[in-house]
PDB file of N, CA, C and O in Angstrom:
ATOM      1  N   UNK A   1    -135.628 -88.927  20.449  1.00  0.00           N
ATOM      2  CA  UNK A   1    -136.349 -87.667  20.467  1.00  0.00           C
ATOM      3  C   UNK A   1    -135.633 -86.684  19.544  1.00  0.00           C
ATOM      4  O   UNK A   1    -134.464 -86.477  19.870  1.00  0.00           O
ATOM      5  N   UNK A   2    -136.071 -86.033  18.468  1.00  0.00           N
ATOM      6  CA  UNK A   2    -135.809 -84.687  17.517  1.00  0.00           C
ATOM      7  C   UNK A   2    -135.535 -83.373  18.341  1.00  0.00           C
ATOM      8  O   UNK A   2    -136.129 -83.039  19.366  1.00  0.00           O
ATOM      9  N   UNK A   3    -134.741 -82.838  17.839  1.00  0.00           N
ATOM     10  CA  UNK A   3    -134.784 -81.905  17.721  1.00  0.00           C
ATOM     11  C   UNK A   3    -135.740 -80.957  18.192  1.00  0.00           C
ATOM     12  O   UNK A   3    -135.808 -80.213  19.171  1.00  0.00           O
ATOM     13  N   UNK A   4    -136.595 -81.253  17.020  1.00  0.00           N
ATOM     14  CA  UNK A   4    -138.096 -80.106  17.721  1.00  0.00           C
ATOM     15  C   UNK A   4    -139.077 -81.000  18.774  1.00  0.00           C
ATOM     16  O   UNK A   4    -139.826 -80.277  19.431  1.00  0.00           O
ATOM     17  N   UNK A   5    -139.162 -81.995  18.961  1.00  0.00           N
ATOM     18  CA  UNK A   5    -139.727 -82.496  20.076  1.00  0.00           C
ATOM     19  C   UNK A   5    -139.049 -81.987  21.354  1.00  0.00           C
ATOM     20  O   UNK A   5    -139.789 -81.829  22.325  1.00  0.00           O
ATOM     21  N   UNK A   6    -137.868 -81.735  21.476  1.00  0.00           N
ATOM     22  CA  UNK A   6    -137.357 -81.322  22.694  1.00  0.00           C
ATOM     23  C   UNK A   6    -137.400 -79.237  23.025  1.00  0.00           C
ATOM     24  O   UNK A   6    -136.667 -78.740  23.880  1.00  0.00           O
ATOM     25  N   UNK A   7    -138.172 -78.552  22.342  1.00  0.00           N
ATOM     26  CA  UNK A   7    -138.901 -77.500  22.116  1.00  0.00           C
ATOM     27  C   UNK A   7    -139.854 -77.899  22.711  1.00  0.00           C
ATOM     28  O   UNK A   7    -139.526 -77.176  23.652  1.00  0.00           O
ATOM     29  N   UNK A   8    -141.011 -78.512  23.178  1.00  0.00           N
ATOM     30  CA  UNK A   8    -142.067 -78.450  22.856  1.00  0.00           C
ATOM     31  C   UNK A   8    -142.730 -78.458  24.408  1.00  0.00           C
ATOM     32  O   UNK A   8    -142.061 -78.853  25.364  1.00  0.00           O
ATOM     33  N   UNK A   9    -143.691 -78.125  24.511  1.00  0.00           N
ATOM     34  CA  UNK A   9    -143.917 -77.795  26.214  1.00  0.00           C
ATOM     35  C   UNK A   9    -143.921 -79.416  26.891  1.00  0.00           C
ATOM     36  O   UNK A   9    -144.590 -80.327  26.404  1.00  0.00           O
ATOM     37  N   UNK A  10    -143.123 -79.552  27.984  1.00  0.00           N
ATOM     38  CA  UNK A  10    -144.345 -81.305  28.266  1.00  0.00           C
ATOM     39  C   UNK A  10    -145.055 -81.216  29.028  1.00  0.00           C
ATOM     40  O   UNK A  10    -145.115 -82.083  29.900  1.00  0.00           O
ATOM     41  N   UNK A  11    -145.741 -80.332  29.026  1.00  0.00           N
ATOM     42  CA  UNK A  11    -147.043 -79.684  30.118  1.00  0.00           C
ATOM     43  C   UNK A  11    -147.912 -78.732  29.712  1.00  0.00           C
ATOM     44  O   UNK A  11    -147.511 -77.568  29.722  1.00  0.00           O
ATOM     45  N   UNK A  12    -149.568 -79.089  29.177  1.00  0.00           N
ATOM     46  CA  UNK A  12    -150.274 -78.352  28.796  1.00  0.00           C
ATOM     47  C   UNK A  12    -151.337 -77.912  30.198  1.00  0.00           C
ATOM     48  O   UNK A  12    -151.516 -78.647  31.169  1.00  0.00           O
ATOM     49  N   UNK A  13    -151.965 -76.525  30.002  1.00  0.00           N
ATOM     50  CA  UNK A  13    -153.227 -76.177  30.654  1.00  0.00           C
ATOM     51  C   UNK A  13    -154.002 -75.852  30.049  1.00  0.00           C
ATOM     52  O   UNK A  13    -153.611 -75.231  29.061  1.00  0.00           O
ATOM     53  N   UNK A  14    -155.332 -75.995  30.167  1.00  0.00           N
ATOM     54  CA  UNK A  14    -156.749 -75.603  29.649  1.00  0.00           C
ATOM     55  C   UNK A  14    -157.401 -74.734  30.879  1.00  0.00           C
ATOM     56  O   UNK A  14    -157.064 -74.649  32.060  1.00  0.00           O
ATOM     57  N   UNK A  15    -158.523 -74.088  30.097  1.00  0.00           N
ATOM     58  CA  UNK A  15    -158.683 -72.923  30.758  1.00  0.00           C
ATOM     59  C   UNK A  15    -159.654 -73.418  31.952  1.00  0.00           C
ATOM     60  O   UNK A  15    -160.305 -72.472  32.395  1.00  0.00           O
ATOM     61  N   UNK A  16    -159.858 -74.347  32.433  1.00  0.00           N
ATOM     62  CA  UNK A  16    -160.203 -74.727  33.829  1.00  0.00           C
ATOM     63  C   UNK A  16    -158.944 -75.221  34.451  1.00  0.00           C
ATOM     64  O   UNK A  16    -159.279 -75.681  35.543  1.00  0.00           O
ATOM     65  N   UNK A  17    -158.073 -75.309  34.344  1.00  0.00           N
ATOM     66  CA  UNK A  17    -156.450 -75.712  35.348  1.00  0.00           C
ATOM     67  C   UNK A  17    -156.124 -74.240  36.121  1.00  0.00           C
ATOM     68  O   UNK A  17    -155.370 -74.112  37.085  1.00  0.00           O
ATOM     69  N   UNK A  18    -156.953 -73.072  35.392  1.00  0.00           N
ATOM     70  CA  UNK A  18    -155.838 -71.413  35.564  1.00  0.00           C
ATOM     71  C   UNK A  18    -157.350 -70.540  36.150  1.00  0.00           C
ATOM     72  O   UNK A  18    -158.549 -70.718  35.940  1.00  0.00           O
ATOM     73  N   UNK A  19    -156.664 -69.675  36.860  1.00  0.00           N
ATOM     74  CA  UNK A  19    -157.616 -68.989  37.537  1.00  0.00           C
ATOM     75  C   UNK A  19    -156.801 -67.689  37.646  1.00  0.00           C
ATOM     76  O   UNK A  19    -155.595 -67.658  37.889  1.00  0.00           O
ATOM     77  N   UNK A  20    -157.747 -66.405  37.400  1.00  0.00           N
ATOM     78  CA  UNK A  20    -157.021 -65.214  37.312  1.00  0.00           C
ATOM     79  C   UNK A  20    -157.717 -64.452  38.402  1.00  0.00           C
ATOM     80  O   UNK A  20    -158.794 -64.048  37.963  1.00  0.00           O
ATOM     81  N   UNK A  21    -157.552 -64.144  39.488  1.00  0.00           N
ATOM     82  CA  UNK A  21    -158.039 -63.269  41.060  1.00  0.00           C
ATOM     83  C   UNK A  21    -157.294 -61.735  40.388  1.00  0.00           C
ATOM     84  O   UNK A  21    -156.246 -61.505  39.784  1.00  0.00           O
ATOM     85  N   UNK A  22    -158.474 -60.872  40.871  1.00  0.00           N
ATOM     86  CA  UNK A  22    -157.926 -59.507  40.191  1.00  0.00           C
ATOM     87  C   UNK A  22    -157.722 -58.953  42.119  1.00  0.00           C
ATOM     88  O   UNK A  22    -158.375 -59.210  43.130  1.00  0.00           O
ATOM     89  N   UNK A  23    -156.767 -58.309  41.911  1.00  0.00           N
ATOM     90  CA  UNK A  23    -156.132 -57.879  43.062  1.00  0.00           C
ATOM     91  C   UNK A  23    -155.432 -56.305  42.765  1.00  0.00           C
ATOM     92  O   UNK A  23    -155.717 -55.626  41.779  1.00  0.00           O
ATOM     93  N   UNK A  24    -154.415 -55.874  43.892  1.00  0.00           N
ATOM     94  CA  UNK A  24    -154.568 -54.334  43.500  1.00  0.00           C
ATOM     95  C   UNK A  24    -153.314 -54.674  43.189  1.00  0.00           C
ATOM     96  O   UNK A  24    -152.749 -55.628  43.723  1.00  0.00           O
ATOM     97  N   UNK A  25    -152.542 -53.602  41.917  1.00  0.00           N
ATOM     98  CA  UNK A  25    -151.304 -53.657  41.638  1.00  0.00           C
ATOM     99  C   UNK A  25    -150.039 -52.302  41.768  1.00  0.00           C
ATOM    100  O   UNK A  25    -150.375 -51.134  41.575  1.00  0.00           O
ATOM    101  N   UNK A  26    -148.980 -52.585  42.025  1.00  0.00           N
ATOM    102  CA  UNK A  26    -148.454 -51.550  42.148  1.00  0.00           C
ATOM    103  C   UNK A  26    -147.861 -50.965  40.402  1.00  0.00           C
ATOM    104  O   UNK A  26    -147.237 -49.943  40.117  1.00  0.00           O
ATOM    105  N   UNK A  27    -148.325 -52.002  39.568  1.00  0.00           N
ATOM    106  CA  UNK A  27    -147.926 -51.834  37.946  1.00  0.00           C
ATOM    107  C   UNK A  27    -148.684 -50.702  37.308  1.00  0.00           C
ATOM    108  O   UNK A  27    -149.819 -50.441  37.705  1.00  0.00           O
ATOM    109  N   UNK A  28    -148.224 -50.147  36.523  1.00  0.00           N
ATOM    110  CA  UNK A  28    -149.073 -48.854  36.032  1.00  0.00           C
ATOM    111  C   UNK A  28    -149.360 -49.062  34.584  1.00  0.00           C
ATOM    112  O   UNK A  28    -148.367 -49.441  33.963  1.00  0.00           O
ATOM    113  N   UNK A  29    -150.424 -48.922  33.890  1.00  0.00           N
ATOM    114  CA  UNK A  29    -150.901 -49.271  32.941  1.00  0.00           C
ATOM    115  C   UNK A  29    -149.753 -48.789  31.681  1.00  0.00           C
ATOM    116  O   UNK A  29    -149.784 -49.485  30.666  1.00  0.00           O
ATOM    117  N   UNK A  30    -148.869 -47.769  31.712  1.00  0.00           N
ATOM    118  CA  UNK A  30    -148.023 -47.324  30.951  1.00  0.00           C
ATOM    119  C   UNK A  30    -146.263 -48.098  31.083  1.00  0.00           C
ATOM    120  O   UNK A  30    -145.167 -48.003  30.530  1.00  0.00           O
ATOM    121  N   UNK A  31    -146.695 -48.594  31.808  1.00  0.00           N
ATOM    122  CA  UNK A  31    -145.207 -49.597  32.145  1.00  0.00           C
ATOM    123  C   UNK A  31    -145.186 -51.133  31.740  1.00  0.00           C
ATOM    124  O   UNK A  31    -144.181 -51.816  31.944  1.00  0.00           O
ATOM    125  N   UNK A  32    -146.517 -51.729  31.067  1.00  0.00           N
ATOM    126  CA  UNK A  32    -146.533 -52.896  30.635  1.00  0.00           C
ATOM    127  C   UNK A  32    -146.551 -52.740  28.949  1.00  0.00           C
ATOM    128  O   UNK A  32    -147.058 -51.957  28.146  1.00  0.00           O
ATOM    129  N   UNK A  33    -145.709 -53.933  28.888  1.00  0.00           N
ATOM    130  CA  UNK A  33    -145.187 -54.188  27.443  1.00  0.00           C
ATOM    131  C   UNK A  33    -145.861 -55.191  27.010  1.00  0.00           C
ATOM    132  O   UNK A  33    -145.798 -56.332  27.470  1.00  0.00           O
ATOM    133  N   UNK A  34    -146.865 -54.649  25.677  1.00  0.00           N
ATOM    134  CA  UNK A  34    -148.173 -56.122  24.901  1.00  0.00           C
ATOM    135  C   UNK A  34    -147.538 -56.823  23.546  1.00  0.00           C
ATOM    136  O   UNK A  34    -147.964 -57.572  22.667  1.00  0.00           O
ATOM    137  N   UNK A  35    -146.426 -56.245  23.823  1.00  0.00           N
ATOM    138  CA  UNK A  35    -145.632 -56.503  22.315  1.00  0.00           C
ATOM    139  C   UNK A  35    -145.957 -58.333  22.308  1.00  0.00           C
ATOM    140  O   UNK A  35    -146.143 -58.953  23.355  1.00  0.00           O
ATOM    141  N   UNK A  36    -145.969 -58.778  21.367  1.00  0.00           N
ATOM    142  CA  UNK A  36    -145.855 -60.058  21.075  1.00  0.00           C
ATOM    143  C   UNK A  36    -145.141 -60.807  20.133  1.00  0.00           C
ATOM    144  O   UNK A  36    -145.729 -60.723  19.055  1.00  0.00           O
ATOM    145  N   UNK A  37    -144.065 -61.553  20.048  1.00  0.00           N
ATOM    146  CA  UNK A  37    -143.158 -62.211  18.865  1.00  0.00           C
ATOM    147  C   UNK A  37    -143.818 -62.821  18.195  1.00  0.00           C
ATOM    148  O   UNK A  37    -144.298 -63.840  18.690  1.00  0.00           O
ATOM    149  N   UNK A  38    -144.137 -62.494  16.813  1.00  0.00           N
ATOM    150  CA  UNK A  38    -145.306 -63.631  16.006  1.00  0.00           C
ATOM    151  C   UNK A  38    -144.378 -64.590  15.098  1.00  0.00           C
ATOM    152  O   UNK A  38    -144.707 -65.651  14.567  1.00  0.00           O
ATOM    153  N   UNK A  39    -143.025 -63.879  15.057  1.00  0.00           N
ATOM    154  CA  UNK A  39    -141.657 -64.627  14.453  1.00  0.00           C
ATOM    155  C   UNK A  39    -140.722 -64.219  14.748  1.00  0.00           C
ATOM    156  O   UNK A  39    -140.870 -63.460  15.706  1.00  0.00           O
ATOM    157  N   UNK A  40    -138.969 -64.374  14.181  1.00  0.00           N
ATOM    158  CA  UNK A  40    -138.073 -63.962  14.665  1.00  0.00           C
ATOM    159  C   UNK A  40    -138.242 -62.444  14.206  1.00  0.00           C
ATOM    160  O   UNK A  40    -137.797 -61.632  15.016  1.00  0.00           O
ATOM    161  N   UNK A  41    -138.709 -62.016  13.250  1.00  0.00           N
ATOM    162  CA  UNK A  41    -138.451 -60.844  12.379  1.00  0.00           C
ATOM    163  C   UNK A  41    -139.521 -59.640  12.506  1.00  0.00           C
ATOM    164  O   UNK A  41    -139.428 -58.448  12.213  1.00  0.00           O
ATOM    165  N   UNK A  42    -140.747 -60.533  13.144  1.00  0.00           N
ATOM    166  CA  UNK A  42    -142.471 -59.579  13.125  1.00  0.00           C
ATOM    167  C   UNK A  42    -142.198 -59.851  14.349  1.00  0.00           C
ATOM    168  O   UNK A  42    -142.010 -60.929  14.914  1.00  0.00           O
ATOM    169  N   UNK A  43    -142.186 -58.266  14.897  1.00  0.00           N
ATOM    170  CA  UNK A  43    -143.152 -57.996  16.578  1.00  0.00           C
ATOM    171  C   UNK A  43    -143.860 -57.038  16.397  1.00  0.00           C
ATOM    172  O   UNK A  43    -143.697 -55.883  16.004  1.00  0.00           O
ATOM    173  N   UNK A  44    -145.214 -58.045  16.950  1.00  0.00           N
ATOM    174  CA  UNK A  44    -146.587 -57.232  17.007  1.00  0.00           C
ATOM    175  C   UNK A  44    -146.891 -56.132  18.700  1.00  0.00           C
ATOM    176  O   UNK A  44    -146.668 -56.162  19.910  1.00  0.00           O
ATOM    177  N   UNK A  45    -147.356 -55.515  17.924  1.00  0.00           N
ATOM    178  CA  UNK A  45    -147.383 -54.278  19.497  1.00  0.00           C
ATOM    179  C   UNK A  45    -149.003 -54.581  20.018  1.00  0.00           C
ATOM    180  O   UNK A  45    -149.572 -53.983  20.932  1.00  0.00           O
ATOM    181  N   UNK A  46    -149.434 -55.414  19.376  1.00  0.00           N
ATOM    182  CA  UNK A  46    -150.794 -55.858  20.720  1.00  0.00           C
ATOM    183  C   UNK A  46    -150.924 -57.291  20.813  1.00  0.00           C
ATOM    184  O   UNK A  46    -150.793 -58.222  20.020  1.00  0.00           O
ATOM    185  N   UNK A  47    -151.233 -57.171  22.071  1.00  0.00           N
ATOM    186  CA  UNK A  47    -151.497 -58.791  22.910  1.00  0.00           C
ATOM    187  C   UNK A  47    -152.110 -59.946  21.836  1.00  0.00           C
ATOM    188  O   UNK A  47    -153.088 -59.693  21.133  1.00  0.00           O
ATOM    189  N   UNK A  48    -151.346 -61.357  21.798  1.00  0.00           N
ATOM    190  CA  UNK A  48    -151.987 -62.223  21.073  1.00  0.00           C
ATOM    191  C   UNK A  48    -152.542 -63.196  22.142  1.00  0.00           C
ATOM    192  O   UNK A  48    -151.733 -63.948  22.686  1.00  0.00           O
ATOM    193  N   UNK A  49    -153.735 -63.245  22.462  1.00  0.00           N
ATOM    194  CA  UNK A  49    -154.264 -64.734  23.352  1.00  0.00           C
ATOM    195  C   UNK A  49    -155.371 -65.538  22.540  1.00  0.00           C
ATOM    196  O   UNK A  49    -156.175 -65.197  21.672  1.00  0.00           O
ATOM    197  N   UNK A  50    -155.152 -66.465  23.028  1.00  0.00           N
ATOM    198  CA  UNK A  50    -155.802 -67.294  22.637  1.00  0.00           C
ATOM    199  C   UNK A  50    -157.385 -67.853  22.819  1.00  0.00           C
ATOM    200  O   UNK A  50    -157.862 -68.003  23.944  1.00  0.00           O
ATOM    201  N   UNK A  51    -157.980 -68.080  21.856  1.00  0.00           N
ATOM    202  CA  UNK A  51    -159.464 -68.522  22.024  1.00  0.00           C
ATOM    203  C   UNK A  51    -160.032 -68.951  23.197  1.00  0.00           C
ATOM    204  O   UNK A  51    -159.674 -70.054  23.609  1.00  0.00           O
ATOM    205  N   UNK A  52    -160.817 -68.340  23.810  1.00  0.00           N
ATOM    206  CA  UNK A  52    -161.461 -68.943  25.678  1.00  0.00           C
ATOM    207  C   UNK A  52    -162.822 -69.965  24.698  1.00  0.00           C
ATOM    208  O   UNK A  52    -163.926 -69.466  24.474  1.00  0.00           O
ATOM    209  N   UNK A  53    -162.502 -71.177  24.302  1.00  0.00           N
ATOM    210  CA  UNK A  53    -162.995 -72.008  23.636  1.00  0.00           C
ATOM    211  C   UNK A  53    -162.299 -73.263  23.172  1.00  0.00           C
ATOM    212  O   UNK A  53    -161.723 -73.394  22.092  1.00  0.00           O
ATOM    213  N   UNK A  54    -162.437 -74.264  24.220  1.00  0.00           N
ATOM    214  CA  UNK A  54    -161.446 -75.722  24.241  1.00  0.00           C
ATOM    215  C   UNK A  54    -161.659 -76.108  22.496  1.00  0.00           C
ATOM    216  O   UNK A  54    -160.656 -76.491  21.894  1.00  0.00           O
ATOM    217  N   UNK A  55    -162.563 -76.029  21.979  1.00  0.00           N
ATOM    218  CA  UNK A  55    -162.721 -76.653  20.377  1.00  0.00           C
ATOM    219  C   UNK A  55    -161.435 -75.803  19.771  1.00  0.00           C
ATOM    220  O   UNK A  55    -160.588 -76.343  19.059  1.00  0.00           O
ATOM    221  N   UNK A  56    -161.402 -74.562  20.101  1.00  0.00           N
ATOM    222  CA  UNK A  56    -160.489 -73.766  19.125  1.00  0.00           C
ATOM    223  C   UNK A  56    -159.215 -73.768  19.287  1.00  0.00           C
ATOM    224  O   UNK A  56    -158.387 -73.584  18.394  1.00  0.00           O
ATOM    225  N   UNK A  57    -158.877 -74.092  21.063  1.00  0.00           N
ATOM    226  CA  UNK A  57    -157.661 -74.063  21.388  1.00  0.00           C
ATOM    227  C   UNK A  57    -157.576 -74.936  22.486  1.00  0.00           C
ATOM    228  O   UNK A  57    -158.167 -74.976  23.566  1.00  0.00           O
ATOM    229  N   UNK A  58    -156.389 -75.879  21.770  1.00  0.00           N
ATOM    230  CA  UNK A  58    -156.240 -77.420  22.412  1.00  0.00           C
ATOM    231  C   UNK A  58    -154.888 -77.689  22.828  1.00  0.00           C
ATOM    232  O   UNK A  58    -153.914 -77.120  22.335  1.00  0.00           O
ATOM    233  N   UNK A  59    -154.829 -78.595  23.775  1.00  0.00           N
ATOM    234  CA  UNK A  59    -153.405 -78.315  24.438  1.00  0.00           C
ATOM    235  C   UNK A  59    -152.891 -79.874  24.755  1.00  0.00           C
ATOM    236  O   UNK A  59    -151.796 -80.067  25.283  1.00  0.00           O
TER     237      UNK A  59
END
């Protein structure tokens, strides 16, 4: 096994494995951080997710 094989998740989910229940929170909309690492050097300040579309995003 490489190097980068041992990075690599060994456990994927697709978006029927995950279920999101909206519930009440004690988090306040000004206390969450959307920053996202797009590399070591670029952090992006809004949320990156991914395509709700198995063709586009495969696991």
């Amino acid at each position: 096994m490489t190097a980068h094989q041992n990075k690599l998740v060994g456990e994927g989910l697709t978006y029927d494995d995950v279920l999101l229940v909206p519930a009440y929170s004690e988090v306040l909309p000004r206390e969450v951080n959307i920053q996202t690492k797009f590399t070591r050097n670029i952090t992006l300040n809004v949320p990156v997710v991914s395509a709700a579309m198995d063709t586009v995003t495969e696991s």
